[in-house]
Every structure is written in C-alpha cells, then in structure tokens.
SEFI-328028 format. One record per residue (C-alpha): residue number from 1; residue in one letter; x, y, z. Coordinates in nm, 3 decimals, decimal comma. Layout:
<nodes>
NODE     i   aa        c1        c2        c3
NODE   NUM    A         X         Y         Z
...
</nodes>
This chain:
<nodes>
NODE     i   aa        c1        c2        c3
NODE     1    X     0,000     0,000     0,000
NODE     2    X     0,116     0,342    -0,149
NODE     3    X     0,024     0,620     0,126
NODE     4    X     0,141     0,976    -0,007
NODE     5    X     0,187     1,192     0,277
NODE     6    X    -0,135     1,382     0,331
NODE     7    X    -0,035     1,733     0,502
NODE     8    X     0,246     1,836     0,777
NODE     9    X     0,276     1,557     1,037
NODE    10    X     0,286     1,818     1,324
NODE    11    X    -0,061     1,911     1,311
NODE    12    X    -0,161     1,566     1,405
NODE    13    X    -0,356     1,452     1,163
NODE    14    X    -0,165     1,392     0,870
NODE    15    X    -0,091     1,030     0,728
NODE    16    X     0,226     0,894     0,540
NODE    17    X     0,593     0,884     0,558
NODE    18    X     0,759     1,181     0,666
NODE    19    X     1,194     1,226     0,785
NODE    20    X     1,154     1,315     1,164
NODE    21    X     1,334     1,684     1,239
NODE    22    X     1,450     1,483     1,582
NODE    23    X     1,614     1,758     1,821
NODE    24    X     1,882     1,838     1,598
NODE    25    X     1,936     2,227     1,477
NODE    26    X     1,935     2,227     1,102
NODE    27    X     2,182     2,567     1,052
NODE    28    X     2,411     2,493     1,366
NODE    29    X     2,386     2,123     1,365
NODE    30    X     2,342     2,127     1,760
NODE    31    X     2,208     1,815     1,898
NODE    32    X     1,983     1,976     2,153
NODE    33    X     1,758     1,959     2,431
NODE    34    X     1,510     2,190     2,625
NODE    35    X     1,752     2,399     2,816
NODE    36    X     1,957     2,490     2,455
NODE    37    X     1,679     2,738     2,400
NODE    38    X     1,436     2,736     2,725
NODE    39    X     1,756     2,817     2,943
NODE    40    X     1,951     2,997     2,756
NODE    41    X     2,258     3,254     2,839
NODE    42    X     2,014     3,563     2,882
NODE    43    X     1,769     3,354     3,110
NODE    44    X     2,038     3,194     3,298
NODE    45    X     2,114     3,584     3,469
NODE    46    X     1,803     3,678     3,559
NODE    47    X     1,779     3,751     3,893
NODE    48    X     1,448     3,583     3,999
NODE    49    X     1,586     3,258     3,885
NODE    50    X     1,818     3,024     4,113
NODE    51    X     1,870     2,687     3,967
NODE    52    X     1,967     2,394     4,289
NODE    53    X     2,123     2,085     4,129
NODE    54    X     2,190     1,704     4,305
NODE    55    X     1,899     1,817     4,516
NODE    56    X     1,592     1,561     4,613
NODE    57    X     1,275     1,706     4,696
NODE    58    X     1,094     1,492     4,952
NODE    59    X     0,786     1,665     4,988
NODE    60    X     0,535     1,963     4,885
NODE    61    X     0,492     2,138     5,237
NODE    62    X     0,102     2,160     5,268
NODE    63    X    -0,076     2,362     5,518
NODE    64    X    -0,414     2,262     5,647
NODE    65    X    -0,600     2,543     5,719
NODE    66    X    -0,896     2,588     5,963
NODE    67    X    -1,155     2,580     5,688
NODE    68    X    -1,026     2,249     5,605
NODE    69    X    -0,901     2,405     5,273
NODE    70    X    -0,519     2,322     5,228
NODE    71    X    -0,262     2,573     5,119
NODE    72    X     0,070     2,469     4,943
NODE    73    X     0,387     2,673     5,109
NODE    74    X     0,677     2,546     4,983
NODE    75    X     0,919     2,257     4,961
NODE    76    X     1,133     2,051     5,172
NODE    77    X     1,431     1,926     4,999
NODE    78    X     1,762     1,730     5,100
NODE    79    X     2,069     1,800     4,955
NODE    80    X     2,340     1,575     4,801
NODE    81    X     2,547     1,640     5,144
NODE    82    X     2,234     1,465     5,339
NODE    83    X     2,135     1,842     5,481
NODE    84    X     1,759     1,923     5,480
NODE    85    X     1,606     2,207     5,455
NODE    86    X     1,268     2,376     5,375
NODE    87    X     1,220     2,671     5,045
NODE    88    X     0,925     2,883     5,151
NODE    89    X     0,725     2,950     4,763
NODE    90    X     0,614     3,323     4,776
NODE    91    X     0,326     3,271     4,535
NODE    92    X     0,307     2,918     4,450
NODE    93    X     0,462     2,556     4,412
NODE    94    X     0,486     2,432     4,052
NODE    95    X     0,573     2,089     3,985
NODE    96    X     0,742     1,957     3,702
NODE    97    X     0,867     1,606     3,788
NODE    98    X     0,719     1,392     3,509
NODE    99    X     0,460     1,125     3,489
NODE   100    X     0,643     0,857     3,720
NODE   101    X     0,748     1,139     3,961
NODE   102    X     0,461     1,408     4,037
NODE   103    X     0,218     1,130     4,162
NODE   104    X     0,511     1,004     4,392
NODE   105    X     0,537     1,366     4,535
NODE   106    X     0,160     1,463     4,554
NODE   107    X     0,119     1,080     4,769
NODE   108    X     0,464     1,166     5,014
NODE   109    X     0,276     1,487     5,047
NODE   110    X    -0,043     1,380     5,177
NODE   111    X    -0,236     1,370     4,835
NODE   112    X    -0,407     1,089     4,656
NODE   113    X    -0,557     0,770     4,757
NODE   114    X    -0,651     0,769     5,161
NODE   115    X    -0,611     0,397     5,148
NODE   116    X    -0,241     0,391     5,027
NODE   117    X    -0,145     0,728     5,212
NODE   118    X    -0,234     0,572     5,534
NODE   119    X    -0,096     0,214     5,510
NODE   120    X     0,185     0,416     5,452
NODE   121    X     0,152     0,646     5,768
NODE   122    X     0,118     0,951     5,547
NODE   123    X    -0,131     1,237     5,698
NODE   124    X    -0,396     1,246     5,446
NODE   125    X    -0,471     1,606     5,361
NODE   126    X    -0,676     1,583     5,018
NODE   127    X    -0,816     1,203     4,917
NODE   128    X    -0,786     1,167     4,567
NODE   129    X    -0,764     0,805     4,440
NODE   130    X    -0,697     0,920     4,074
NODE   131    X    -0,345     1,035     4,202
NODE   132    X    -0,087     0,785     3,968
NODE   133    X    -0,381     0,590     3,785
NODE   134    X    -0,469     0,659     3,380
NODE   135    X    -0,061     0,594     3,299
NODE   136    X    -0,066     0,547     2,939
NODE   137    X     0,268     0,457     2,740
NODE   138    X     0,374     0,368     2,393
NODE   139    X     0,546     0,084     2,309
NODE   140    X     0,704    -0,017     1,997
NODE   141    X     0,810    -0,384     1,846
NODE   142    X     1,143    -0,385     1,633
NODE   143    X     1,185    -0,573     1,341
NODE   144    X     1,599    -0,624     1,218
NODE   145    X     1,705    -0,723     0,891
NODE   146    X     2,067    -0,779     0,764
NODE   147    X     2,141    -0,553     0,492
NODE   148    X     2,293    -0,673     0,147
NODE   149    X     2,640    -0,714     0,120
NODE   150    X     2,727    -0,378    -0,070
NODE   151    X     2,509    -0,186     0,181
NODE   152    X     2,652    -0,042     0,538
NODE   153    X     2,470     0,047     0,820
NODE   154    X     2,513     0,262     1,175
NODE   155    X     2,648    -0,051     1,295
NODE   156    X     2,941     0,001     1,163
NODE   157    X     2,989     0,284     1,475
NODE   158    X     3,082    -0,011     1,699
NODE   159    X     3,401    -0,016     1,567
NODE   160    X     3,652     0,257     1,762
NODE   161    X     3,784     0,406     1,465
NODE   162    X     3,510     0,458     1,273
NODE   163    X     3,306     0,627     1,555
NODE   164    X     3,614     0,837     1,627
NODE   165    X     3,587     0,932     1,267
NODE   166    X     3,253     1,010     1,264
NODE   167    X     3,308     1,217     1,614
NODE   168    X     3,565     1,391     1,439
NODE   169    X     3,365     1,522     1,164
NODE   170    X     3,079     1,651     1,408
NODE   171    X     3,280     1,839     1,603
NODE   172    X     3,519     1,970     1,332
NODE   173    X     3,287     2,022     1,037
NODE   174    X     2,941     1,938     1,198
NODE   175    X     2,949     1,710     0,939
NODE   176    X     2,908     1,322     0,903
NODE   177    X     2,671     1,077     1,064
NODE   178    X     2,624     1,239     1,430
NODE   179    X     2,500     1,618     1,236
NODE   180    X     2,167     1,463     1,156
NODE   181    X     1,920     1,209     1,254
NODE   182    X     1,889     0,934     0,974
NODE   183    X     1,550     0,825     1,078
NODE   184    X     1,195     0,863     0,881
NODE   185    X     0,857     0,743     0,995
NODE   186    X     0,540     0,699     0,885
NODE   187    X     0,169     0,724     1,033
NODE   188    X    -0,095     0,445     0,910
NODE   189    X    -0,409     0,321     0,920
NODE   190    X    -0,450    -0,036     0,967
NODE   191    X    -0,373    -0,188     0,611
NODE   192    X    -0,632    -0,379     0,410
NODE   193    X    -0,869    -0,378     0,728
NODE   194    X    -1,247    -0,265     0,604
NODE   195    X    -1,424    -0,057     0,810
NODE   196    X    -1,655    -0,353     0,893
NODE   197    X    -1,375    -0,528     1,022
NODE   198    X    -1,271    -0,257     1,255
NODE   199    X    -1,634    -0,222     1,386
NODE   200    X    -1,657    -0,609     1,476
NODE   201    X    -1,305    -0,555     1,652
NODE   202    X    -1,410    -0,277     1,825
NODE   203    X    -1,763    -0,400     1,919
NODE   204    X    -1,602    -0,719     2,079
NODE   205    X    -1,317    -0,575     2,273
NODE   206    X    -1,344    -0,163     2,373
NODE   207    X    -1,550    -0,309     2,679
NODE   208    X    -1,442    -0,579     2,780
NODE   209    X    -1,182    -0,457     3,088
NODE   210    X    -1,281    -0,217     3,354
NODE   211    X    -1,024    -0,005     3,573
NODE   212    X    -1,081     0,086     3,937
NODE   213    X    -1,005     0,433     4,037
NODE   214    X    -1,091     0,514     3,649
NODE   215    X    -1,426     0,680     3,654
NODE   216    X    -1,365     0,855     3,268
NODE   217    X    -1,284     0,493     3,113
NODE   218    X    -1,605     0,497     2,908
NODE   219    X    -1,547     0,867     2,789
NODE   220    X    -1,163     0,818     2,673
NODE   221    X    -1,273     0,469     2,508
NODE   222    X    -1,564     0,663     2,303
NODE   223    X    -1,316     0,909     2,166
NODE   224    X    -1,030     0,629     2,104
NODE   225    X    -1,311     0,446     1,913
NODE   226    X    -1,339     0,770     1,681
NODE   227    X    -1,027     0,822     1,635
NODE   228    X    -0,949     0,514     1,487
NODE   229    X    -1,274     0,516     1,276
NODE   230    X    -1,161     0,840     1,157
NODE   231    X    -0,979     0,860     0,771
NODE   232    X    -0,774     1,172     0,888
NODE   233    X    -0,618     0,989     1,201
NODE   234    X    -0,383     0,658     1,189
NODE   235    X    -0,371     0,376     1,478
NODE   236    X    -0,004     0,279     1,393
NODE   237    X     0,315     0,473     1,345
NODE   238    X     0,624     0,269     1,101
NODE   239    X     1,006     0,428     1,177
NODE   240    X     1,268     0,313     1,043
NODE   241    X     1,634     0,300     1,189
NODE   242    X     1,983     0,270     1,004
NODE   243    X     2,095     0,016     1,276
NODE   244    X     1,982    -0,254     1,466
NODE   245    X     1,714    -0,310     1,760
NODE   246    X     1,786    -0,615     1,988
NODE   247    X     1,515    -0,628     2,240
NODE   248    X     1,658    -0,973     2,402
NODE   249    X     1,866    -0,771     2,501
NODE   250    X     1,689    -0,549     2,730
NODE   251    X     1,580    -0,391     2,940
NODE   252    X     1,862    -0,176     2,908
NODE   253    X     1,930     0,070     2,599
NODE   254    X     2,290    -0,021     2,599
NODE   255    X     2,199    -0,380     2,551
NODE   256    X     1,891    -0,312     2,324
NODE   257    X     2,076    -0,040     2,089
NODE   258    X     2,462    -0,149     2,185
NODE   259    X     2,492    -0,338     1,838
NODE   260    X     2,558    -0,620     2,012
NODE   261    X     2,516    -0,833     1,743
NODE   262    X     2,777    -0,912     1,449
NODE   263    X     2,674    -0,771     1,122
NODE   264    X     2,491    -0,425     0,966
NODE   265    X     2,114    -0,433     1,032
NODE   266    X     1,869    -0,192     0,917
NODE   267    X     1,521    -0,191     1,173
NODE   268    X     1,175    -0,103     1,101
NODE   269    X     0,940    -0,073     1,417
NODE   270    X     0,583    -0,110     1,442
NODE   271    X     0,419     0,203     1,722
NODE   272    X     0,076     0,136     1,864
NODE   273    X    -0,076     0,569     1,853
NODE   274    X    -0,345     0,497     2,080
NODE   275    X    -0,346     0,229     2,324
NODE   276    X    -0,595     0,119     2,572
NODE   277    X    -0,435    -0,036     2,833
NODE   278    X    -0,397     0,161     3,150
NODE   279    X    -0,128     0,148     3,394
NODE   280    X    -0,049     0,282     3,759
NODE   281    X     0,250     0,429     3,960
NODE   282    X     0,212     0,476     4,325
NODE   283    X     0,428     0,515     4,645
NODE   284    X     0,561     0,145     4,808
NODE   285    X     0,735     0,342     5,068
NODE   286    X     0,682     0,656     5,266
NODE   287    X     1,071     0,746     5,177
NODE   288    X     1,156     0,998     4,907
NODE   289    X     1,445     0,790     4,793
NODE   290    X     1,255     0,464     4,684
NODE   291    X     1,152     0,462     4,345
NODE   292    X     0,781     0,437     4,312
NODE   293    X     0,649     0,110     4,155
NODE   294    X     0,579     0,162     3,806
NODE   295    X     0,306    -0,101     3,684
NODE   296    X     0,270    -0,029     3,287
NODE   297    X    -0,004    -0,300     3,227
NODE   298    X     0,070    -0,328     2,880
NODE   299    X    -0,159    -0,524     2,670
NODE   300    X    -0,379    -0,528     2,961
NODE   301    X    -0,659    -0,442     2,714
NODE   302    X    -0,700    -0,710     2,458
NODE   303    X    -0,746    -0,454     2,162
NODE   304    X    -0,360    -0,353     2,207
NODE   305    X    -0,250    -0,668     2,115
NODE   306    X    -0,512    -0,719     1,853
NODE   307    X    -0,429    -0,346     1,674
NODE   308    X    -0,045    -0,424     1,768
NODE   309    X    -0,045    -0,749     1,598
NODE   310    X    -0,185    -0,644     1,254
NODE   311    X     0,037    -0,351     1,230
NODE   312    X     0,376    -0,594     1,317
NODE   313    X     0,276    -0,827     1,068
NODE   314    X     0,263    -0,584     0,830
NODE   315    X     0,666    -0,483     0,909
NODE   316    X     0,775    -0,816     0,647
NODE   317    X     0,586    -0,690     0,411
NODE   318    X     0,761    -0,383     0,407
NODE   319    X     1,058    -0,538     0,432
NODE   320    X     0,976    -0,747     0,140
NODE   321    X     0,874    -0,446    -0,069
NODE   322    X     1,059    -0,293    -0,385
NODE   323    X     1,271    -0,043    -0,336
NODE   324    X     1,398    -0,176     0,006
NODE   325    X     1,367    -0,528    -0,083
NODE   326    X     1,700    -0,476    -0,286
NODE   327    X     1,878    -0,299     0,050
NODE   328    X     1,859    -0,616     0,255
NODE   329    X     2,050    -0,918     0,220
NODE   330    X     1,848    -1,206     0,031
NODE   331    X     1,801    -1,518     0,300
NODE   332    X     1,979    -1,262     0,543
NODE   333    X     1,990    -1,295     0,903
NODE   334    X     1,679    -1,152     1,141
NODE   335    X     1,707    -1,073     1,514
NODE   336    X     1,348    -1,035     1,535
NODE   337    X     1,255    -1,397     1,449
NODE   338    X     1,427    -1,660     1,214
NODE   339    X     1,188    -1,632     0,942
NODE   340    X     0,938    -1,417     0,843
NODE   341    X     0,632    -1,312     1,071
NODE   342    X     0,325    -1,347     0,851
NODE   343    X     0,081    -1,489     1,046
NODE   344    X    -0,101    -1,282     1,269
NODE   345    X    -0,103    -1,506     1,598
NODE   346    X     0,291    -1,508     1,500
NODE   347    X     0,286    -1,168     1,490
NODE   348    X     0,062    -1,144     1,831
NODE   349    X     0,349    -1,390     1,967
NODE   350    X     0,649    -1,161     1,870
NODE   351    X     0,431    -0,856     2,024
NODE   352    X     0,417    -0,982     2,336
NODE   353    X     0,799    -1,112     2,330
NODE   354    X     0,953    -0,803     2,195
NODE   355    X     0,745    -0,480     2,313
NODE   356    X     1,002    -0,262     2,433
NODE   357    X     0,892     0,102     2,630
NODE   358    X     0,901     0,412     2,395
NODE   359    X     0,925     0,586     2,748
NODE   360    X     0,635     0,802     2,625
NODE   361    X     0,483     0,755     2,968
NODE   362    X     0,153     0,993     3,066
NODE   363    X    -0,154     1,093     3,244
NODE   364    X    -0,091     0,987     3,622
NODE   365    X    -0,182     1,346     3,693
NODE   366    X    -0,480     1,379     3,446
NODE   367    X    -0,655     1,754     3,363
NODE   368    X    -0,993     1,623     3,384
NODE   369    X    -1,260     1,695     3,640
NODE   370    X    -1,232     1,517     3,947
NODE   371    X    -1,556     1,312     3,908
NODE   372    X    -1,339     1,168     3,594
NODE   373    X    -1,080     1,053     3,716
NODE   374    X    -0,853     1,416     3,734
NODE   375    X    -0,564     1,527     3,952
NODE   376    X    -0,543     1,897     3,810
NODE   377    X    -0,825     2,111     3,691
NODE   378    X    -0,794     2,337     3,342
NODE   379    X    -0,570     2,612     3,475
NODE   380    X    -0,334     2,307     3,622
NODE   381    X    -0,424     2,357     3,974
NODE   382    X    -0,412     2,065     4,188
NODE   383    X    -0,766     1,983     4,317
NODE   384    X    -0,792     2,047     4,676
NODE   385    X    -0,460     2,220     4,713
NODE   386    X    -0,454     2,599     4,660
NODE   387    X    -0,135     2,737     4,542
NODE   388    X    -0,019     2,431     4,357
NODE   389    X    -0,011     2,298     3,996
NODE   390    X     0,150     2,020     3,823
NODE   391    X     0,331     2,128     3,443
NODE   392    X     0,449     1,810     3,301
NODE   393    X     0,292     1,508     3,062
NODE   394    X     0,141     1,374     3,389
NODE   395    X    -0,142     1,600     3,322
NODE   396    X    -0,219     1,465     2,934
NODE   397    X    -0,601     1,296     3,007
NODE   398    X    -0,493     1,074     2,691
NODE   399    X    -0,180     1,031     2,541
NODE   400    X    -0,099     1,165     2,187
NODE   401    X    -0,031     1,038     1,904
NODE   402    X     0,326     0,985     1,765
NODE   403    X     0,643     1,133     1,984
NODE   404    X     0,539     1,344     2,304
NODE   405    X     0,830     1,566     2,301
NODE   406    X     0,679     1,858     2,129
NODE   407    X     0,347     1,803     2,317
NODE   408    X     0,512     1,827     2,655
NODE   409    X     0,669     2,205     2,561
NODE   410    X     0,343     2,283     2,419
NODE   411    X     0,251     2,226     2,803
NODE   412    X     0,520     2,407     2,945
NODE   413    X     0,455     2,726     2,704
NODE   414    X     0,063     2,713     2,764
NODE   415    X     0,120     2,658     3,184
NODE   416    X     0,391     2,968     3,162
NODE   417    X     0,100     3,204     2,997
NODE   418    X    -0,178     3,062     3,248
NODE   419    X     0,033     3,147     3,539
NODE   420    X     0,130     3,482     3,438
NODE   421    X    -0,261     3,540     3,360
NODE   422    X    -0,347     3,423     3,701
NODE   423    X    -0,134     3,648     3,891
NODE   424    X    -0,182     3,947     3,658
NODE   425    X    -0,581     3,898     3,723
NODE   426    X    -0,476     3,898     4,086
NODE   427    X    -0,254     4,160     4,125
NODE   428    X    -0,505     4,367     3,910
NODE   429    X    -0,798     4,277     4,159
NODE   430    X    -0,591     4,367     4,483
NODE   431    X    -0,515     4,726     4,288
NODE   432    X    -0,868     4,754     4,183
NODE   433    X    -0,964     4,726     4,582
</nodes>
C-alpha cells in the first residue's frame, strides 16, 4: 500500500511517511535539548531565577487550614550532602517532575488515595484516588534485517575508529553521521482492514476490561473508538532505523541499541498511537528515595495486542517491498525472528515477546474533572490544594499520538501564559480594591 503523505505531520492529523526533524538544529547542527533554547545565556542571569542541582525534593509542604481548605507553602528538599532544609514559595509551588514522579510527590505529600497514604503512615490532607492511575505509554516492536552485502549500516559505529571518525567530523565540520538524525517514519491506518472489520473488533473488545479508580474509562474509550474510525487519524506509526534493535537484550538501551550483534542491520518498528491499556505508579514506601512502583499494564486491554499485531505483521511486508527489498541481504539474518512473521497469531506472539517502552509515559496526573478521574483542573491547579499545579505530561487525560516531546513544551509554554494570567488577574484585583 502506497500512502502519499497527506499534510504536515505536526498538526496531528496527517498520514504517510515523513523524515523526523529529531532535536537536531538544522543551521548549527546542535544536537539539543530543552535547556539549549528554554535556558539559555540571557535567562540563565536573571535575577528571579536560582537553579539547585543534586537536590531531592521529599515533599510539597502543605498547610491545612482551619476551613479544612489546604494551602501549598513550599518545599522541603535534602541535599546531596544529606542536609535538609525547607524553600518557603512566595506565590506558589509548581511541579514539574514527570509522569512517574509528580504522583510520587503529591502521595509523600499527603495527596491521593486515603487507602495507600495511610498504610503508609502519610497524613492524608486531600483524598484523591486518581493520584498515579490513567498511565498510558507507547510501546514499539522492532523488526531487524541484515542488509545486502554492498550496503553499510550505523552498525558500523561499533568499531573505535570509525566512531572516532565520525566524532571527528561533528565536532570539526558538523558534518558526518552524528550532524543529523537518519531516521523517517510513517503514520498508518490499519492496512487492508475494512471498516466492517474494525467495527466487529471494536464491538467485541473496547468493553471488555474495567479499571478501578478510572471513573472517565467509558469517555476516553468513546473518543479512542473515533479516532481510529476516523480517515484523517492513523492507529499505527512505522520508523525506520539505520541500525539494529535487539530487544533480548533489554531492558537496558545499551543492551537493546549497543549493536551487540555481528553484522549491519537496518530496523523497522511497528508504534501502537493509541493504546488502551492503563497502567499505575504509586508510592511502596513513605521514603523519598525509593523509586515508586511503576506497573505499565501493557496489553492489559486485549485490543492492544489485537491493533499491535496487525500492524507488526505488516513490518515483512515492508521489508519485502521494492525499493527496500534490494537494500537487505536475500536469506539474510533476522534478530526479530528466524523467518518471516506473517501470520497474525505469530505476529501477536512476537508482540508480546519483543514490546520494548518508547518511554512516552503519561496521564498519572490527568486535567480532567475530578468526578473523571482528574488530579489537576484546566488552569493546572491541583484539586484540593490551593497554590499548587502540576506542568508536566502527567497532566495529558490521553496520550498523543506519535512522539510526546513537542506536546510536553506545548505544556510548558501554555502553563507559563496561564500562570502569568493568574497572577496578573490577581494583582489587578488587589489594585482595583
């Protein structure tokens, strides 16, 4: 199937193959990150900002007042020197700790679940059992093909002299393999699937698992269910990679994209846009310095696996496919399986066995209204708590499609003009008095 690219892939709706611009500037050849332009050299000076590194915050300091209403104050932190020590907030506490680590804060702090907070011998202040439910992830499957004989891949960067070369050029020239990123992708619809076929899948799976502590599950499943109906959306995203993928490897990235394996490989990975499955992350410990257990659930749903499956199977084809037929070796080696996955309980099987994080993670900290299943309200504020909102991809209700990178400044930018028009509404109400 021939799918022309149908608009520009960063409004969201547009199908077909398009080269990723990755985080990479295209004049300066930078390989960046948010603080290359969010924190740069005239931001850095101001002098209302004070940046603390190597510092763990345990806790949101919450005040209960005597109308019951709570009031957030500040922080308490612990140095990397073991010293603690509270930071008073003169307006407000804003959390930005990410989808695994604002529900672990809001629970230490007396927010969420009253159930888990006490068992824990945590005060509960605000009881809020949607605190760390809704996490929604995607995943990706990797498929690994040995390219033909006069054909090279990134592999070749596990040998020391060619990745010095190639480090070389970069630095020198901003030139060679490490100036760009060689990857392209592709958003799809499920291939040769009638729309009858899609209703019968939906009809006999989108209810069939129920999630406690998830009062919006019918909601989100409505809209999932258009979306994928929808011509102008796709339920599967293709990339391809210059190198290979070994999930056996795992869970590690240096074992799953070390090239651990002998030989140049070029990958194609299946994406799953809009999964169904629902995970948790919640507090096992009343200690800031134990990680939170992080229960994904994947393919807790049934129509993951189902949606997942058809698009994998669809990866030999590809594979198989004129022009890149002639890039890959003929009877070449494949890490993914040792011969080709056309069957679809196959492909189900190699789903399961290969699904490897695409650390996407979201929505523990959902902007919905409480009665739904929300942590934060529309202006970000945490329900319950005055004084405090929560800026990261915990608040996404669902997750987006494709890469959440862009999505998650989009956040940032939108939260920075809410606050400003929050306090500027204040301060002009206490001059207007």
């Amino acid at each position: 199937m021939k799918q022309e690219l149908t608009g520009d892939p960063i409004t969201g709706t547009a199908n077909g193959a398009f080269t990723n611009p990755g985080i990479v500037n295209p004049v300066t050849k930078a390989r960046s990150h948010a603080g290359a332009d969010y924190l740069n050299a005239e931001v850095s000076i101001r002098p209302n900002l004070r940046i603390l590194t190597e510092v763990l915050v345990s806790k949101i300091l919450i005040k209960k007042m005597t109308t019951g209403d709570c009031l957030a104050t500040g922080v308490r932190i612990t140095t990397k020197a073991g010293i603690e020590k509270s930071i008073d907030a003169r307006l407000e506490v804003i959390i930005a700790a990410g989808t695994i680590k604002s529900p672990q804060l809001l629970e230490l702090s007396g927010v969420g679940d009253s159930k888990l907070l006490e068992s824990h011998g945590i005060e509960v202040l605000v009881d809020n059992p949607n605190v760390g439910e809704n996490l929604q992830d995607h995943g990706y499957v990797p498929f690994s093909w040995e390219v033909a004989d006069d054909q090279v891949s990134g592999d070749v960067l596990r040998d020391p002299d060619v990745a010095g070369a190639a480090m070389t050029a970069y630095t020198t020239a901003k030139a060679g393999p490490l100036s760009g990123v060689p990857i392209v992708s592709s958003f799809m619809p499920l291939v040769d699937f009638a729309e009858k076929d899609m209703d019968k899948l939906l009809d006999t799976h989108v209810e069939s698992v129920q999630y406690p502590h998830f009062p919006s599950q019918r909601k989100q499943f409505q809209i999932l269910r258009d979306i994928l109906k929808s011509p102008q959306d796709a339920s599967g995203q293709f990339t391809m990679a210059p190198f290979q993928i070994v999930p056996r490897n795992g869970p590690h990235c240096k074992g799953i994209y070390g090239m651990g394996k002998q030989g140049n490989y070029m990958s194609i990975v299946s994406v799953l846009n809009h999964p169904f499955s629902r995970g948790v992350v919640h507090i096992n410990s009343p200690d800031p310095k134990i990680q939170p257990t992080l229960d994904p659930r994947y393919f807790s749903h049934p129509l993951d696996l189902e949606l997942h499956g058809r698009h994998t199977q669809w990866l030999e084809t590809i594979a198989a496919t004129e022009p890149m037929a002639s890039l890959l070796k003929k009877d070449g080696r494949r890490i993914h399986a040792e011969k080709p996955v056309l069957d679809l309980e196959d492909a189900k099987r190699v789903v399961e066995e290969t699904f490897i994080s695409h650390y996407h993670v979201t929505s523990t900290c959902s902007m919905l209204s409480k009665e739904l299943g929300g942590v934060v309200n529309e202006r970000l504020l945490v329900y319950g708590v005055s004084n405090l909102r929560i800026v990261d991809a915990s608040i996404f209700p669902l997750i987006p499609r494709g890469n959440i990178q862009a999505s998650v400044y989009a956040v940032a930018e939108k939260a920075a003009d809410i606050i400003k028009e929050d306090h500027l509404a204040e301060s002009m109400a206490t001059t207007t008095v």
